[in-house]
C-alpha positions in Angstrom: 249.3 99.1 124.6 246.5 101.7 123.8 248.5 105.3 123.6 247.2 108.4 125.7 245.8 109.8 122.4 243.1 106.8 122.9 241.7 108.1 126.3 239.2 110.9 126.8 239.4 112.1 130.0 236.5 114.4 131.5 237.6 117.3 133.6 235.3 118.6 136.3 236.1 122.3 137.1 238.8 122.1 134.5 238.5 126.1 133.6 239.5 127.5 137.1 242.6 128.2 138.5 244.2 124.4 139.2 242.0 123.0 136.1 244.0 125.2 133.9 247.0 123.4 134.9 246.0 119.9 135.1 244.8 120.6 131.4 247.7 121.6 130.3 249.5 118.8 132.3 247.6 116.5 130.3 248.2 118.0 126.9 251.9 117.5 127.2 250.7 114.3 127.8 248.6 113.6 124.7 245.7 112.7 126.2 242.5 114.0 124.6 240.5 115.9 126.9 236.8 117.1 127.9 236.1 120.0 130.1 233.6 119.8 132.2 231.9 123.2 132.9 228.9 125.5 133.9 229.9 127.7 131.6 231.6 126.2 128.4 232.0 129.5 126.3 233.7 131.2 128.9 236.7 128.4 128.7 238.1 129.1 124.9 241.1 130.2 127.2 241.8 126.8 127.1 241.9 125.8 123.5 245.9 126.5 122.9 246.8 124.7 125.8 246.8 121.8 123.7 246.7 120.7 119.5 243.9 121.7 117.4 240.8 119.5 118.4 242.9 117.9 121.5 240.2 119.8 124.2 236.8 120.4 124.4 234.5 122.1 126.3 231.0 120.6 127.3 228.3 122.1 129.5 227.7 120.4 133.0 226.4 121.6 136.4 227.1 119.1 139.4 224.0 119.9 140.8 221.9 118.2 137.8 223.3 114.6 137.6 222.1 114.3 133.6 224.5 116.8 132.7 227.1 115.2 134.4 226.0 111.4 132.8 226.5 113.1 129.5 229.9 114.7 130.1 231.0 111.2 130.8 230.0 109.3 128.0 232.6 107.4 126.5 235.3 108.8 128.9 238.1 106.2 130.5 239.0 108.5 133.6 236.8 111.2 135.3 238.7 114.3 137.1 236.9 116.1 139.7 238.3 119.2 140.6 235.0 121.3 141.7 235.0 123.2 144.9 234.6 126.2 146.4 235.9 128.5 149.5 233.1 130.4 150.3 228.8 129.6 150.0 227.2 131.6 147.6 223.3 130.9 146.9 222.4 127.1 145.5 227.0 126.7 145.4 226.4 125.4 148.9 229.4 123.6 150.3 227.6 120.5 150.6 226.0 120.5 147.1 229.4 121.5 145.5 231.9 119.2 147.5 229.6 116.6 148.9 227.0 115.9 146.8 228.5 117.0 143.6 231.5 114.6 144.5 229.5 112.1 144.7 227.3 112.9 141.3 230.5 112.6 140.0 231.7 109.6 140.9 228.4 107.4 140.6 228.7 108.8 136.6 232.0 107.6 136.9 231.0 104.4 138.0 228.3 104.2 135.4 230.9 104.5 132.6 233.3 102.3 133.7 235.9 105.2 134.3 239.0 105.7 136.6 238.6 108.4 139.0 240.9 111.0 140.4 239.2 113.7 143.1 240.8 116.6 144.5 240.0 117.2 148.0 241.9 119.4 150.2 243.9 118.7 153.4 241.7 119.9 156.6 238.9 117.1 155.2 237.5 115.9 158.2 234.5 114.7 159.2 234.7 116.5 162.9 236.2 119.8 161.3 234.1 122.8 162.9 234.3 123.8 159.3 232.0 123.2 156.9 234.3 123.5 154.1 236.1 120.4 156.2 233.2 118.9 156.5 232.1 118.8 153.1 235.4 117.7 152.1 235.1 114.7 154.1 232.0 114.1 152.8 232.7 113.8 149.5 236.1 112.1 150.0 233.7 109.1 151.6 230.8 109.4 148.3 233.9 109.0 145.7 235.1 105.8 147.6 232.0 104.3 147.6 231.1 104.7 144.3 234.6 104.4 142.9 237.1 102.2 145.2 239.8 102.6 143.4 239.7 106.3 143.3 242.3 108.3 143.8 242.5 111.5 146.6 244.6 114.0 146.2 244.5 116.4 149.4 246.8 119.5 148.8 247.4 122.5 150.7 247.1 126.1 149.9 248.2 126.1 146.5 249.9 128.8 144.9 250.6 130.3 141.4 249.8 132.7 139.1 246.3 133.8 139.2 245.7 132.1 142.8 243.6 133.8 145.6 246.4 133.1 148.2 249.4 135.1 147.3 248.2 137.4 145.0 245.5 138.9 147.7 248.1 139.3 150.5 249.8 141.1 147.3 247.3 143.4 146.3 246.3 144.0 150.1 249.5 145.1 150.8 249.9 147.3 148.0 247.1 149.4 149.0 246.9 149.1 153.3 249.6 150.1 155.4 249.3 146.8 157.2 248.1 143.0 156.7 246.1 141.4 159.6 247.7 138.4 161.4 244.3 136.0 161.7 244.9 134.6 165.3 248.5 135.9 165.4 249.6 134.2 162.4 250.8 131.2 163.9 249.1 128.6 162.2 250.9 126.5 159.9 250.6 125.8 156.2 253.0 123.9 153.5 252.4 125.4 150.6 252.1 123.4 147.2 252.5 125.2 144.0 249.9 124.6 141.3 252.1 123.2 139.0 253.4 120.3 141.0 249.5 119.6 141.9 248.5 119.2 138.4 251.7 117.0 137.8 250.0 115.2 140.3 246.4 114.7 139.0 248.0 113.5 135.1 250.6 110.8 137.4 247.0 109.9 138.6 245.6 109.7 135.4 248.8 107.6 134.2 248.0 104.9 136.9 251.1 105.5 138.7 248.8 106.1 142.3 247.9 103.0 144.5 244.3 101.8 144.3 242.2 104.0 146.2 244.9 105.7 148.0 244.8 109.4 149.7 247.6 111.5 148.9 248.5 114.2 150.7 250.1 117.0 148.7 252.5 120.0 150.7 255.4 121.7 149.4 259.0 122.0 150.6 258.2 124.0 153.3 256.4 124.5 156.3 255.5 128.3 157.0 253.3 129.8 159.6 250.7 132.5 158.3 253.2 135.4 159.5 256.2 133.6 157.6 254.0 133.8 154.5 253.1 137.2 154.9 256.8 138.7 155.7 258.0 136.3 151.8 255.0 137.9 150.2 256.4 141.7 151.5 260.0 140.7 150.7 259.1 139.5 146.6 257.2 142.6 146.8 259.8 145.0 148.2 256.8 146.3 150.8 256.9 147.1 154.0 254.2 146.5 155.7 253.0 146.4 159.6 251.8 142.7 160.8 248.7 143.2 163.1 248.0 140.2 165.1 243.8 139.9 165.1 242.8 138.2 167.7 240.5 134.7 166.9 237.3 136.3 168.4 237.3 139.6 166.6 238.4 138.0 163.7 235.2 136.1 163.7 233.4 139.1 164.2 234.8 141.0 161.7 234.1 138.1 159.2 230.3 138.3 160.0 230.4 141.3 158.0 233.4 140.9 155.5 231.6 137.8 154.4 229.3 139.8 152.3 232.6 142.3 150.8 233.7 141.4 147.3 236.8 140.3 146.3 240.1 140.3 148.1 238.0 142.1 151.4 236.3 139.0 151.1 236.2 136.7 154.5 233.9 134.1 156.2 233.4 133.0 159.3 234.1 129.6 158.2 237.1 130.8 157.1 238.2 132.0 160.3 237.2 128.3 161.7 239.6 126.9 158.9 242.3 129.0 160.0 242.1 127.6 163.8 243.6 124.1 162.5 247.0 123.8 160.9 246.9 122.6 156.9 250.2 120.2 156.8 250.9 116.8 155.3 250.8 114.6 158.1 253.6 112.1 159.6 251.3 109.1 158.5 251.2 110.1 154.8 254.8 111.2 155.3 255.1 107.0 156.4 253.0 105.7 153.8 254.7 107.1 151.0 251.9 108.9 150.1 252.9 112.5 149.3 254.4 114.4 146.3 257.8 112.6 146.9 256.2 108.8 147.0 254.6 110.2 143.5 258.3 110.9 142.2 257.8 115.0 142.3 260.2 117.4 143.7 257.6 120.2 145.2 258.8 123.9 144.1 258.8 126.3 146.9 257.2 129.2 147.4 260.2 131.4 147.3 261.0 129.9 143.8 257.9 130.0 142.1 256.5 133.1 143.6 258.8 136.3 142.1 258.1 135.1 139.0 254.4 136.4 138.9 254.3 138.5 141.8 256.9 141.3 140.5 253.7 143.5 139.1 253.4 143.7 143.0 256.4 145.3 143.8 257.3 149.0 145.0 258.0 151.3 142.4 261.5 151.5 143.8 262.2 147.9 144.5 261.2 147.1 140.8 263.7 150.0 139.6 266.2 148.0 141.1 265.4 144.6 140.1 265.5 146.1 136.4 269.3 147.6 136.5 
């Protein structure tokens, strides 16, 4: 039996926030490993997640198919992990997570390689969202270029360095309250990043079913206020909860689409935030979640103190440290 140190696998988006976890996931697992990025010296971050020569860094855009051809030569098992929460010039939703899916997978094809894609849970062809849309839309390119491809379909995942916990953070940290996005009642299980990557290398170890969709949650299910009051607690904050209201919301977002950073919110957004982001009762059924892939999710209370304590009060933090 050929040994992991025998198959290159090519990472797509492997320098963001879950990519830095599903190459380290894979390191520990001796596999040798190409990232796939726009920008390949910006990801020397990556080099001591693994031995000396173990990953490398290649340049490749999913809008120009050559580059992606070329990443994939000589690969056994392609991992696309591209996507994006908001539109920003040519990194259109649909030429990021639908036509760059499937540029993915036809190389994959090409090669003979295995395929893994990360999608999201909302993918839906009827989603008023485009971000659901384009999901969908990719999930259907991957299959038909790849069969036997693998979907993974997390939640909001958490961690260090996400864009989930660590804005509410920040935002609370410097406003005297947190807005509540249609009341805050819409559901979310979310999956830390860790168990996600753990995930994508079971994937890669052929322990999924043959072009199977996996939907990936974590221990608990919290609605968006629930989320916010852990956040204040691990933070020691108190904060007021504002309920916004779904059609001011949507106006506000016409304009706090074009803010930077954590101020940052879409209308699209807004439209994703109207559906609830759970693993559903049928993938429950199948088997097809973190538990049929032999993982015990973390929850967010666990996981989240651990990097959200540069949050915290001044006070709270005092105490934590006696």
């Amino acid at each position: 039996m050929a040994s992991n140190l025998e198959t290159l696998v090519t990472v797509f988006g492997g320098s963001g926030f879950l990519g830095r976890n599903v190459v380290r996931a894979l390191a520990k697992r001796e596999y040798r490993i190409r990232v796939a990025v726009r920008r390949p010296e910006l990801a020397g971050h990556l080099q001591p997640l693994g031995r000396v020569g173990q990953i490398h860094a290649v340049q490749a855009n999913l809008r120009y198919p050559a580059s992606v051809e070329a990443a994939m030569r000589d690969s056994q098992v392609a991992i696309n992990l591209v996507g994006t929460l908001a539109e920003s010039g040519a990194q259109t939703f649909d030429a990021v997570q639908a036509k760059g899916a499937e540029t993915v997978a036809k190389a994959a094809a090409a090669a003979g390689a295995r395929m893994v894609h990360v999608s999201a849970i909302g993918a839906d062809e009827n989603s008023p969202s485009g971000y659901g849309r384009s999901k969908a839309s990719g999930e259907k390119a991957v299959l038909a270029a790849v069969p036997s491809a693998t979907i993974l379909r997390p939640s909001v995942v958490f961690g260090p360095e996400d864009q989930f916990t660590n804005r509410f953070a920040a935002l609370a940290r410097i406003s005297p309250f947190l807005p509540l996005i249609g009341g805050g009642v819409t559901r979310m299980q979310p999956v830390y990043v860790g168990d996600v990557a753990t995930a994508v290398a079971n994937a890669v170890d052929g322990n999924t079913a043959s072009g199977a969709t996996y939907e990936l949650g974590g221990p608990e299910v919290l609605t968006m206020r629930e989320i916010m009051e852990v956040i204040l607690a691990i933070t020691g904050r108190k904060r007021m909860l504002i309920s916004l209201p779904w059609g001011l919301a949507k106006m506000q977002a016409m304009f706090l689409q074009f803010a930077p950073g954590m101020l940052k919110l879409t209308p699209d957004q807004v439209m994703m935030l109207q559906s609830d982001n759970v693993v559903s009762d049928a993938a429950k059924s199948a088997g097809l979640t973190l538990a049929g892939l032999g993982i015990m999710p973390e929850s967010m209370q666990a996981i989240a103190p651990q990097y959200l304590w540069r949050f915290r009060a001044a006070g709270q933090f005092q105490r934590m440290s006696v």
